[in-house]
C-alpha positions in Angstrom: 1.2 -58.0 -5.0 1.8 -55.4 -7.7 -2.2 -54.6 -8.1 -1.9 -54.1 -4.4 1.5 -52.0 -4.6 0.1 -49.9 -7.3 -3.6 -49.3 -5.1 -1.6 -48.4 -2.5 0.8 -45.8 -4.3 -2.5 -44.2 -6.3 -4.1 -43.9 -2.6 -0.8 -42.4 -1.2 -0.4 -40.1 -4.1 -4.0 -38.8 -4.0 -4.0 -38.4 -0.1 -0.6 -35.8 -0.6 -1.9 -33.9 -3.7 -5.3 -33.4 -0.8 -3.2 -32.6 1.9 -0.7 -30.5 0.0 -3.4 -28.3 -1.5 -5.7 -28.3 1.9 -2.3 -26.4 3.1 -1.8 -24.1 0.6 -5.4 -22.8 -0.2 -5.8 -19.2 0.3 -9.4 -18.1 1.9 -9.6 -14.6 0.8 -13.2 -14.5 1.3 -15.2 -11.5 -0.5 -12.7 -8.3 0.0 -10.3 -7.2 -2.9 -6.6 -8.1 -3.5 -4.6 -6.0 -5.1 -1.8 -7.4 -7.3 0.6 -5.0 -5.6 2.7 -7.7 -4.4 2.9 -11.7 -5.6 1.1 -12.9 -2.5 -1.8 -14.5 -4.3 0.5 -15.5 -7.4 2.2 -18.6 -7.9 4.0 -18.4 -11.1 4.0 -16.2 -14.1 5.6 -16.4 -17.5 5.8 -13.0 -20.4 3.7 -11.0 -17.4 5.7 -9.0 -14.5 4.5 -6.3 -12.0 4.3 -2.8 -12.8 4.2 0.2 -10.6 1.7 2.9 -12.0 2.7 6.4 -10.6 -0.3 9.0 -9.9 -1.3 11.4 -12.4 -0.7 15.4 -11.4 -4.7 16.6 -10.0 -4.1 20.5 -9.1 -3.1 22.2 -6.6 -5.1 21.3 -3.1 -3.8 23.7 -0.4 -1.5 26.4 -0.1 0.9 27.5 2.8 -0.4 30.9 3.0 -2.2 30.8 6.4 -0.3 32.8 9.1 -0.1 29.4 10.8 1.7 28.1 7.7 4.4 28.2 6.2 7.4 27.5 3.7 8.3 24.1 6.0 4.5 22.7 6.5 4.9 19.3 6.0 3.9 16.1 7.7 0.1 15.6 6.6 -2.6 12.9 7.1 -6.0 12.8 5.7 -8.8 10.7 6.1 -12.4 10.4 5.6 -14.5 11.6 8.6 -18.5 10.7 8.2 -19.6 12.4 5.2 -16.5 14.6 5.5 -12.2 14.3 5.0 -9.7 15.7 7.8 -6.6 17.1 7.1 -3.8 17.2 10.2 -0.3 18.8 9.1 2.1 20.8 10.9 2.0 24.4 9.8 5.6 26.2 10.3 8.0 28.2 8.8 11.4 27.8 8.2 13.1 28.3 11.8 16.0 30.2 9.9 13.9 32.8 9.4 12.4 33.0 13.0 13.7 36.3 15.2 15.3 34.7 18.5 12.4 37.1 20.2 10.0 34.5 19.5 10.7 32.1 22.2 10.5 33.5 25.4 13.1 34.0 28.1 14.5 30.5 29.0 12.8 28.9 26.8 14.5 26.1 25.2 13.1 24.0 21.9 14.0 20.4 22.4 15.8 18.3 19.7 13.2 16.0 18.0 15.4 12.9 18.6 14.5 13.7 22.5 11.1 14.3 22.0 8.9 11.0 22.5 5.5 9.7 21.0 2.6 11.1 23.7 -1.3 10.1 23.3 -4.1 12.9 23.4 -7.9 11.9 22.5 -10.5 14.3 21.3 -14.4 14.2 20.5 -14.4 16.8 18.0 -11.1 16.5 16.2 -10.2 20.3 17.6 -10.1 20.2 21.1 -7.4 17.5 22.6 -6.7 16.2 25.6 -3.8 14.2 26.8 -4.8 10.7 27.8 -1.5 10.6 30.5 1.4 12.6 31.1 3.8 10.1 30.5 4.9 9.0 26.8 3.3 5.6 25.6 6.5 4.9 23.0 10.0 5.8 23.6 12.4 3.7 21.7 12.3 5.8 18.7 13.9 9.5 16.9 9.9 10.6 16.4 11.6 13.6 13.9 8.9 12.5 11.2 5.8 11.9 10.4 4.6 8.9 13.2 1.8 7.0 12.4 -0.7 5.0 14.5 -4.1 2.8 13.2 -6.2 0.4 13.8 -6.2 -3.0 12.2 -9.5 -4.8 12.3 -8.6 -8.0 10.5 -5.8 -8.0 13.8 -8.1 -6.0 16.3 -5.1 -4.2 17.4 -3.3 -0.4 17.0 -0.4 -1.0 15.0 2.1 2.2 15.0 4.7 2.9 12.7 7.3 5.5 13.4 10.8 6.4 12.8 14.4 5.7 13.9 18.2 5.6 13.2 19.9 2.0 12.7 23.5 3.0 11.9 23.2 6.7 10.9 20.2 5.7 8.8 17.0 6.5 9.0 14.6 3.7 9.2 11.0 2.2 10.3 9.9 0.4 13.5 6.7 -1.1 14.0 5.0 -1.6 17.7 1.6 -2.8 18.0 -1.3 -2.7 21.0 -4.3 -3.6 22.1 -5.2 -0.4 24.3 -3.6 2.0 22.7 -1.6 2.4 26.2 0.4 -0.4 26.4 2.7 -1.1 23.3 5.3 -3.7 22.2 8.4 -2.5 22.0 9.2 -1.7 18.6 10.6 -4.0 15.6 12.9 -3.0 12.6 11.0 -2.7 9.6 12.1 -5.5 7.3 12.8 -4.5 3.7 14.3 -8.0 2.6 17.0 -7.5 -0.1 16.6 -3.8 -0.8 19.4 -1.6 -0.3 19.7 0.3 2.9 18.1 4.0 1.8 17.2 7.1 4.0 13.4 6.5 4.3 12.3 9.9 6.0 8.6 9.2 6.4 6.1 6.1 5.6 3.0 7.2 5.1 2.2 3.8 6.0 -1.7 2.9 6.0 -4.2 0.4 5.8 -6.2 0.1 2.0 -9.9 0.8 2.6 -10.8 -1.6 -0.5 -8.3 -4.1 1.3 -7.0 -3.3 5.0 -5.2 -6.6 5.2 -2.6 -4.5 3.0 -0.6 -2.0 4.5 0.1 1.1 1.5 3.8 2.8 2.2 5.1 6.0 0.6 7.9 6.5 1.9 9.9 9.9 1.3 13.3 8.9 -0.3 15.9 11.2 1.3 19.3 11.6 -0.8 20.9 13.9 1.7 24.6 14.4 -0.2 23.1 15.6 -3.7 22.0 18.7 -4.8 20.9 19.4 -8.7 21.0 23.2 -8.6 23.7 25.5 -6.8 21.3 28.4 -5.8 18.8 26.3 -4.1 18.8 26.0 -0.5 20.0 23.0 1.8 21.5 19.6 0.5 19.7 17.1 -0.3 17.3 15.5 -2.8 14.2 13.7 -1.9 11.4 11.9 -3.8 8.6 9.2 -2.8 9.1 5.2 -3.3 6.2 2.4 -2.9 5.9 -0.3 -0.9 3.8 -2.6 0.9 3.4 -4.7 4.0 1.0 -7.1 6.0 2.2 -7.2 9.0 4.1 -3.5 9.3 7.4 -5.2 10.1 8.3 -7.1 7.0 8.1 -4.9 3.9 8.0 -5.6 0.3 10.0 -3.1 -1.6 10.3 -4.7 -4.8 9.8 -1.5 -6.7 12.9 0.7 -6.2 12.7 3.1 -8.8 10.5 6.0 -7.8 7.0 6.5 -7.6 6.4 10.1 -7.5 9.6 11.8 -8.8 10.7 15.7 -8.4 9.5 16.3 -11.7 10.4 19.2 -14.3 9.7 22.1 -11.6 13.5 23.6 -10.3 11.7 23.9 -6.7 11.0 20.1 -6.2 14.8 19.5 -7.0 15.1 20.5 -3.0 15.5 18.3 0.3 12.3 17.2 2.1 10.3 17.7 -0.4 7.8 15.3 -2.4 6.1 14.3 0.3 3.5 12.2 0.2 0.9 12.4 2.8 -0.8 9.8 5.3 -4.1 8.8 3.7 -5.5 7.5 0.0 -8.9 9.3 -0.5 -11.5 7.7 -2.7 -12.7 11.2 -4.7 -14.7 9.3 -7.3 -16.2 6.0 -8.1 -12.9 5.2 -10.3 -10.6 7.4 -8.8 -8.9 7.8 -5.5 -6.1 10.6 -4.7 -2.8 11.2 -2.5 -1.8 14.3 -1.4 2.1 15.3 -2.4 4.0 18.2 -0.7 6.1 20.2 -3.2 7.9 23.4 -3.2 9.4 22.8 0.6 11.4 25.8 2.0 10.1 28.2 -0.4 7.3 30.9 0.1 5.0 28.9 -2.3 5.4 25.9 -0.8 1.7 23.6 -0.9 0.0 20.2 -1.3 -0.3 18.9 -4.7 -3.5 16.3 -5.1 -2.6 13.2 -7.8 -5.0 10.4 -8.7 -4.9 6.8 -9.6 -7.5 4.9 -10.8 -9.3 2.8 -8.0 -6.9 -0.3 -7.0 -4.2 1.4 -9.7 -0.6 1.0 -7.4 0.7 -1.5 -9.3 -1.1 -3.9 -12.0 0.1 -7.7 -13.4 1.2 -6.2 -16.6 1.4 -8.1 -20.3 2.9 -6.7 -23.5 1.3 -7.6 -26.8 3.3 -10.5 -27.2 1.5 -11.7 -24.1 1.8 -13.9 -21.0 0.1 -15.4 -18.5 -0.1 -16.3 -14.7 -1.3 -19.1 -11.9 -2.8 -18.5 -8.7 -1.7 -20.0 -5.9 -4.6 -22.5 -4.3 -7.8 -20.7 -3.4 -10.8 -21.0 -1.9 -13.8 -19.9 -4.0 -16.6 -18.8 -2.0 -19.2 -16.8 -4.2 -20.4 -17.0 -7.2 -19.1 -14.3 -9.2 -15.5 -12.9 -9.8 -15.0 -9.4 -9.7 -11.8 -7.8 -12.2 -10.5 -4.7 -12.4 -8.5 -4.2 -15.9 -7.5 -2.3 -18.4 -6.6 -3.4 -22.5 -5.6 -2.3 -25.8 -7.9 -2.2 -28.1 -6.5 -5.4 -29.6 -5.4 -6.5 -26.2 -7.3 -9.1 -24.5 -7.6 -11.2 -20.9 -8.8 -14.7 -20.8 -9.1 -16.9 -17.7 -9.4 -20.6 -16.5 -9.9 -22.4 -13.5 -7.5 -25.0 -12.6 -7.9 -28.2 -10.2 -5.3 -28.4 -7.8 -3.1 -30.9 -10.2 -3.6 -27.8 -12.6 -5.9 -29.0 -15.1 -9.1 -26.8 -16.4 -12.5 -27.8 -14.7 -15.0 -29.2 -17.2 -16.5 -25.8 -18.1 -14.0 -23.7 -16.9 -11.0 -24.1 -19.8 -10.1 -20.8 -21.4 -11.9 -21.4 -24.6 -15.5 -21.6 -22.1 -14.7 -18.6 -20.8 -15.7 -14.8 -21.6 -13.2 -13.3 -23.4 -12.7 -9.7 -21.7 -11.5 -6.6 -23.7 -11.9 -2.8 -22.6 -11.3 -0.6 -19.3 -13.2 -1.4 -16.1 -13.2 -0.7 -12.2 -15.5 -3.9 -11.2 -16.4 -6.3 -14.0 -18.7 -9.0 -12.6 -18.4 -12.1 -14.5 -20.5 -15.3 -13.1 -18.5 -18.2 -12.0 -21.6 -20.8 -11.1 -25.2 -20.8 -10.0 -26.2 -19.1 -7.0 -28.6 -21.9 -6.7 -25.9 -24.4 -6.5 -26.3 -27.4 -3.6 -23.6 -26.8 -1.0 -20.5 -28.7 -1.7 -21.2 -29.0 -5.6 -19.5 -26.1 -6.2 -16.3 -24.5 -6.9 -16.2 -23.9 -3.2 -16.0 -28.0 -2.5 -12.5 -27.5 -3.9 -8.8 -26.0 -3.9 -8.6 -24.1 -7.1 -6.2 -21.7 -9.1 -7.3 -19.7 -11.4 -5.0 -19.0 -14.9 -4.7 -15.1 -16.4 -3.8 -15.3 -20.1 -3.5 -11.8 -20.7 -1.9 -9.7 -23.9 -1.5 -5.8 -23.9 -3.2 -5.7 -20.3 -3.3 -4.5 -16.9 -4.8 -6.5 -14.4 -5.2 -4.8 -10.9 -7.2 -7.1 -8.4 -9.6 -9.1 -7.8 -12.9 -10.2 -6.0 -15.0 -13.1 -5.4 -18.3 -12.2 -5.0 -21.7 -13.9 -4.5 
């Protein structure tokens, strides 16, 4: 009776540990995941998360055209063929508009009446409406709205602004025909504190468009640092990031782009970051940041990041590591991006789903990686493997043992 007690515990025990990892095993199939959030990780130890802010590039435009001005603002760029578009809004400050401008009877609309309308074009010039009437209306719209497409979803997902209790906050509505929307949620920002989030800048990641990118423009609208500056107010631009555009991870509440040393950045609605991350070299992408808003000199700033750079599983030199959660290796390579020290180091193993190295696989028959690279392909197994006798055949977790390192994302690759 105990032989057959025991035989039947082992079988119940190894039935759960399948089951319980068949449940938890990620597929992330061949595209890139960033470490911008702890979706993939299960537990860490002497490792944390850390936000990387962009690096000043130059200035990219000025507000000089006549259709400029010291308030143009609101900017999207995006890559168009073999060529980037830029939308904005070009205006000047209406303080210092002559009433003669509008004509007689004329009357300029609040923005929280105003309502989200849908124009289509061929060209990217020449727009016409697609209907009169507006396609979302439960929302302020006095900001920069967004709309894109998901593929991983196939649907437009829209992400525009509102007031929930005087503050100003995020709803997300989502379509299939651009025509006919949901009506909008409330963003979700779990247990951060409720802040004046002016604009998202909300957008799919071309290296990984399952993750949604925010900047959002921080609006402090009761401080002011200098006395002969004009307006209240104090802005800069936070991080954040989403899968779903409702439910937002804003772990990181300190700021990513701040005003800086520049007396004319310490202004409201300024610090802007604009819709869009452009890949500008084969390391490097860039976002576009509004400074100097109200004044005459007012422009778009371009600041880079290394490809994949947002935010990086980070160890001192005293070192740490951390687990996957369960995955699903399909491919036959895996694909880092990472930075050391010179003395700094990353070493990885690959775990069963009980968490114990694979024959093979234990971090002492593994590559030993030092140095600074964007995509560093290091074979897993044999492309000529048999199907199911490889690490595809199993739930695994891979183990990071990492010291004075950044580790950005990943890849599996065949």
């Amino acid at each position: 009776m105990k032989r057959r007690g025991c035989c039947k515990l082992a079988v119940s025990i190894l039935l759960c540990a399948r089951v319980l990892a068949g449940q938890q095993a990620l597929k992330i199939g061949s595209g890139h995941q960033l470490f911008v959030d702890d979706y993939l990780i299960e537990s860490m130890k002497g490792v944390s998360l850390k936000l990387h802010p962009p690096q000043p590039a130059g200035r990219a435009i000025a507000f000089d055209q006549p259709w400029e001005g010291n308030v143009s603002a609101y900017a999207k760029v995006f890559q168009d063929g073999d060529r980037y578009r830029l939308y904005y809004r070009g205006a000047s400050d209406p303080a210092y508009v002559r009433p003669s401008a509008l004509q007689p009877g004329e009357v300029v609309a609040p923005a929280h009446e105003q309502v989200a309308c849908c124009a289509e074009s061929r060209d990217g010039i020449h727009w016409t409406k697609l209907r009169q009437e507006p396609i979302i209306t439960d929302g302020a719209f006095d900001s920069l709205n967004l709309v894109f497409w998901d593929a991983r979803r196939e649907l437009y997902v829209a992400i525009y602004r509102d007031f929930l209790q005087g503050v100003r906050m995020l709803k997300c509505a989502t379509s299939k025909d651009f025509l006919a929307w949901t009506r909008g949620q409330w963003a979700d920002y779990g247990n951060a504190p409720a802040e004046h989030l002016y604009t998202s800048a909300a957008t799919p990641y071309s290296r990984a468009p399952h993750i949604y990118l925010g900047f959002p423009k921080r609006f402090v609208p009761w401080r002011k640092a200098y006395d002969d500056v004009p307006g209240a107010g104090l802005s800069d631009a936070v991080f954040m990031t989403s899968r779903d555009g409702v439910r937002w991870d804003r772990r990181f509440l300190e700021a990513f782009v701040r005003p800086g040393r520049d007396r004319r950045d310490w202004v409201h609605r300024t610090r802007m970051v604009a819709a869009g991350v452009a890949p500008t070299a084969p390391d490097e992408i860039s976002l576009y940041v509004s400074r100097h808003y109200n004044f005459p000199s007012a422009h778009l700033e371009r600041m880079t990041l290394r490809t994949d750079g947002f935010v990086s599983v980070y160890a001192d030199y005293r070192g740490g590591e951390f687990v996957t959660r369960p995955l699903a290796i399909e491919g036959s390579s895996l694909v880092l991006n990472y930075a050391t020290s010179a003395a700094g180091s990353i070493r990885f193993e690959i775990l069963d789903p009980n968490g114990h190295p694979l024959p093979g696989y234990g971090r002492e028959q593994t590559k030993l990686l030092c140095g600074d690279h964007i995509a560093d392909v290091i074979p897993l197994q044999s492309a000529k493997r048999r199907p199911g006798q490889g690490l595809e055949a199993r739930p695994v977790r891979l183990r990071f043992l990492m010291q004075d390192a950044d580790l950005y994302s990943l890849a599996i690759r065949d």
